[in-house]
N, C-alpha and C positions, 0 to 999 in steps of 0.2 A: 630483545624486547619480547615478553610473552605478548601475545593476541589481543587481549584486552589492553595491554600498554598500547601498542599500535593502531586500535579504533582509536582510542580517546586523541591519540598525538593527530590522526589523519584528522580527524573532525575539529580539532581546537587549531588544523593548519600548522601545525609542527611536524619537524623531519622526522623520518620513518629509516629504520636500520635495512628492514625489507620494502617490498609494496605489499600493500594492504590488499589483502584479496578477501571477498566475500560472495561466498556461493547464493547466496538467498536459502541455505536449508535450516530450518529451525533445528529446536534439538527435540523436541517435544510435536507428536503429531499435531498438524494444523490442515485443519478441512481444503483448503486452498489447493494445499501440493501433497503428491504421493508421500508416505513415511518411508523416507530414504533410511532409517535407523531399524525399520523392520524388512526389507527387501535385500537379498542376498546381493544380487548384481550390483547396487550402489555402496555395498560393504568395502571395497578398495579406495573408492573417490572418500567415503567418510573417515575411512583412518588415514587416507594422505590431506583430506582437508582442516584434521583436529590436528595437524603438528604444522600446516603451512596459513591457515585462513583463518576468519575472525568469524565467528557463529552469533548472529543476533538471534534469539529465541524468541519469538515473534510470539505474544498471546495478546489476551483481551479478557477482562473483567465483561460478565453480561450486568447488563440492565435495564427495566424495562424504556421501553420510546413512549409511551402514551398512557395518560393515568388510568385510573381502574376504569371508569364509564365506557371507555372504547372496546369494544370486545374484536377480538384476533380470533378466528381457528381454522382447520385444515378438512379438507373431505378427500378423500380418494376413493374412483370408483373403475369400474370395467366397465367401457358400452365398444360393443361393433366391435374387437378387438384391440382399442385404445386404451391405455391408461390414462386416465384424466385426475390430474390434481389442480381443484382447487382454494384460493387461498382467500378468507372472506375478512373484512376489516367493517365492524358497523358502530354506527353511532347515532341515538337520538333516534330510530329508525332507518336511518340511511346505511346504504349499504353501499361496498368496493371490492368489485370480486376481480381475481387474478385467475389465467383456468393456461394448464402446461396438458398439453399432448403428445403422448410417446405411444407411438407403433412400430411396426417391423419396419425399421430404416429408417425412420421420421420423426419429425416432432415438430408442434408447432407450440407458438406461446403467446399467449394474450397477456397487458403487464396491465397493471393495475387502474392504470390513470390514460386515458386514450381520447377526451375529449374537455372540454373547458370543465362543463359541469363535474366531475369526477375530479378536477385540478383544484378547482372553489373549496371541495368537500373535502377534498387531503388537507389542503391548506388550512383550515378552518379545526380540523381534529388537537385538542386537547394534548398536546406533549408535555409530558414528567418530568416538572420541576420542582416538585416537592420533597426537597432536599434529606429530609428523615427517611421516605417511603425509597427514593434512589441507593440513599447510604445502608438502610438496611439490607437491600438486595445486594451490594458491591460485600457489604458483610459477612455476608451467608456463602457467598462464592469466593472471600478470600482467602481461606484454608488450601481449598485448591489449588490455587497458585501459588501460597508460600511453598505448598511441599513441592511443586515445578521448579521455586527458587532454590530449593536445599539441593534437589536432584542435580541444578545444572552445574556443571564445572564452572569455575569464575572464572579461568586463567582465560578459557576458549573465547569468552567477548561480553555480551553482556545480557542481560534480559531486555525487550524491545515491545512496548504498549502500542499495540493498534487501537486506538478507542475512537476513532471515525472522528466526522465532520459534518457540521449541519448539511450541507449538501448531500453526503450519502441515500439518505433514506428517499428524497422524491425523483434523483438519478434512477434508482434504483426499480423504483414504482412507475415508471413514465414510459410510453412510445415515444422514442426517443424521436422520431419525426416531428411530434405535437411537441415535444418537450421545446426542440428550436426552436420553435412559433412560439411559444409559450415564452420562452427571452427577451420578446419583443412585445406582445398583449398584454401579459401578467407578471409584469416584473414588481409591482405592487406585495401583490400576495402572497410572491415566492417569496421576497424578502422579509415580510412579516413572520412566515414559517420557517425561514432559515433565523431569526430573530428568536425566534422560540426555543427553537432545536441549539442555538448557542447558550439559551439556558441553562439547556440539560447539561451540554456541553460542559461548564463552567463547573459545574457541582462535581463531577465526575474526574475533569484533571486535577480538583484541585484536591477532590478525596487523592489519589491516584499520587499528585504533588506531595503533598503533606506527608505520607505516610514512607516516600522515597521509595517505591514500589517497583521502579524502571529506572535506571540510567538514561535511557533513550527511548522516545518516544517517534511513530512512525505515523506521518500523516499524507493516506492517498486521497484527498479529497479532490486536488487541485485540478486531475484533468480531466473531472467527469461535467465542469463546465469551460469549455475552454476553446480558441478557435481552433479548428472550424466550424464545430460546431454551434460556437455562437461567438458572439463579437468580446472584443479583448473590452471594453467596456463592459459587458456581462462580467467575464470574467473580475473582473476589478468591484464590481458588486456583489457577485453572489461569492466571491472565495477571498478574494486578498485583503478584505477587512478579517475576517472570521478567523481564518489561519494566520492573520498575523499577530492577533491575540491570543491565539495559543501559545505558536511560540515562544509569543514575548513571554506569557505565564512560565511554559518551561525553562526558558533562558534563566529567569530569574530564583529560577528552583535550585538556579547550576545543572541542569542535566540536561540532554541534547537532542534537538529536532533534525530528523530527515523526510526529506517531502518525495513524494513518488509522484511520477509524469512519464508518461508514456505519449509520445505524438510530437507535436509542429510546435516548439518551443521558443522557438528563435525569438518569435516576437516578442514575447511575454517574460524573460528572461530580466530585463529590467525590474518586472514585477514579483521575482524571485526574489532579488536581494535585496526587493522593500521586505518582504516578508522576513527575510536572513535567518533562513535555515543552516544548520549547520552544515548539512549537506542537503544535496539533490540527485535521486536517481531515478531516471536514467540518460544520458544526452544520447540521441538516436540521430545518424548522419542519413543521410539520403542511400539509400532510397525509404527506409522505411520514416525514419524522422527529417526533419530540415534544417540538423543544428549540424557541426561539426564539433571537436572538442573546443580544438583552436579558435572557434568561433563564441563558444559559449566562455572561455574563459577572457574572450576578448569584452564582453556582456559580464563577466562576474567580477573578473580580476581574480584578488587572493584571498575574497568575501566569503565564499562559499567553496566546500568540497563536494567537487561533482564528482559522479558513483559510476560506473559500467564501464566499458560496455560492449558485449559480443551480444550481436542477437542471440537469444536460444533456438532459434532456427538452424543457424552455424554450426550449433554442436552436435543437429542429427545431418547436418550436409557435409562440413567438410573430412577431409583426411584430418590427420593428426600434424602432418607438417603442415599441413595450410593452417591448423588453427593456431599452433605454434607462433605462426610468422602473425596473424593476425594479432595474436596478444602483443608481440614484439610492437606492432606498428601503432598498438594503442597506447603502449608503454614511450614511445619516442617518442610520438608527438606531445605526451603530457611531464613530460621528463621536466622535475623541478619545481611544480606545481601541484597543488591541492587535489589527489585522484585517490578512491580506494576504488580497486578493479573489481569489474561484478559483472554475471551474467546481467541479459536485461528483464531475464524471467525464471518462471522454473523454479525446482523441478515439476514437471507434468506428467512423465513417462515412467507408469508401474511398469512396461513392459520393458526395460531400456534394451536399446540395442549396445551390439559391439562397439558400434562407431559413436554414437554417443560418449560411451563409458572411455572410450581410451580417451575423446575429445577432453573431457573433464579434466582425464591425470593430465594431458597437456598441456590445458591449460594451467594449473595445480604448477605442475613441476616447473614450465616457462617463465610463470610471473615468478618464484623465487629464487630462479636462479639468476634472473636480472640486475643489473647493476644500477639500483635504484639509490642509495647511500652517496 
């Protein structure tokens, strides 16, 4: 099976000749993570990852969030030896200011949305549903992507649409202190504006749907509301309606959803397979998450293909025989079952270390020589 044979077969829950291994590297730079395809040190993990793993080329079509009336812009300045950026959002006269402070060794950051009033005023802003003025920007930036599509090799896996979730944008904008509180005061509001934001939504996958832009589509909305940070009730309102409409839209396109989650899943895990993602990564065991695999697939069944999982902690801590044995243990426990094995992050490190870099081929070389067939 080439790479791409083996995503589709792990994701539609069919047998795999190898295990499915996937590094999270794009192939195409992505602001998120270092450009492992320009740094010398990650040039061995890249060419033993293009003949063992399956490469989702992770991009995004832009388009604006807010119709023309809202005005967006940036200041940057120097005071007292600070750099200070801040980021202004107005409307109607009202204004939303963000302000990030970088000094020697420090930095602080004020997010945009910090008390109710400022929450009223977000929620209330005008979002881009004007499906001409949307499609014309997704327009203009399509060229760039097709020639991404020409560039990438097809055998290695497939191209993979990040285009967000109504919940993104006020996660994003909130102290995240107020933002709790805010779960329980303002769930009115939020929803009206996550209401909106799945309008935009809607015009954008289905431009995106239509035109079969992606095979796979990657949605991390889910654990920017979720316990504990607020109650699995929250979560069942401000995400598992939203993204369960997506999916369903891409299901029906024939192409494929994976959901990303990071944290205390255990509970909510029920509410994954209402959603019925193709897959889900990442299942995180204690100490950093509360699921184990064996646990989460006791909670999915053969519904879903869960994704990971080695912290990426692990690959700047251990030796190479230990990370060896760890893939070993995540391989046996899931033996027989819906898994493509994945870091649970990363890459982050331009600087890589030694021990890093062998961690990778270890991991690389471990999972394929496994008796997964």
């Amino acid at each position: 099976m080439t790479a791409r044979e083996r995503l589709f077969a792990a994701l539609r829950g069919e047998p795999t000749d190898k295990v499915p291994i996937w590094l999270l590297f794009p192939y195409h730079r992505l602001g998120c993570y270092v450009d492992v395809r320009t740094l010398p040190a990650y040039r061995p993990i890249v060419e033993l990852a293009e003949k063992y793993a399956i490469t989702l080329n992770r991009r995004h079509l832009g388009a604006p969030f807010y119709k023309p009336e809202v005005k967006q812009w940036r200041e940057e300045t120097f005071e007292n030896g600070w750099k200070i950026v801040r980021d202004f959002t107005e409307y109607k006269g009202r204004r939303l200011v963000s302000e990030a402070r970088y000094g020697t060794g420090s930095s602080s950051i004020r997010r945009l949305l910090n008390d109710e009033s400022d929450l009223e005023l977000f929620c209330s802003l005008p979002v881009e549903t004007d499906r001409a003025r949307l499609e014309a920007t997704l327009d203009a930036n399509l060229p760039a992507y097709r020639r991404e599509v020409e560039e990438f090799p097809a055998h290695l896996g497939a191209m993979m649409f990040d285009l967000g979730e109504p919940i993104g944008p006020l996660y994003s904008a909130s102290n995240i202190e107020e933002y709790a509180i805010w779960s329980l005061t303002h769930d009115e509001p939020v929803r009206s504006f996550l209401d909106q934001a799945m309008q935009r939504m809607r015009i954008i996958y289905d431009y995106c749907l239509r035109r079969e832009l992606a095979d796979v589509y990657f949605l991390v909305g889910s654990e920017l509301a979720s316990p504990p940070l607020v109650s699995r009730q929250t979560f069942r309102r401000w995400i598992v309606p939203y993204a369960a409409e997506l999916i369903d839209r891409i299901r029906r396109a024939g192409k494929f959803a994976i959901q990303h989650y990071h944290g205390q899943i255990r509970e909510i895990l029920p509410d994954f397979v209402e959603m019925a993602p193709h897959g889900l990564h990442t299942i995180e065991a204690p100490p950093t998450g509360n699921c184990t695999f064996t646990q989460a697939y006791e909670a999915v069944g053969d519904r879903i293909t869960l994704i990971g999982n080695i912290q990426y902690d692990e690959f700047r801590r251990l030796t190479d025989e230990q990370m060896a044995q760890a893939v070993r243990d995540v391989l046996d426990e899931c033996r027989g079952k819906r898994l493509i094995l994945s870091p649970s992050a990363g890459p982050f490190d331009a600087d890589l270390s030694e021990r890093t870099a062998r961690n990778y081929l270890a991991f690389l070389e471990t999972a394929w020589r496994y008796d997964w067939a």
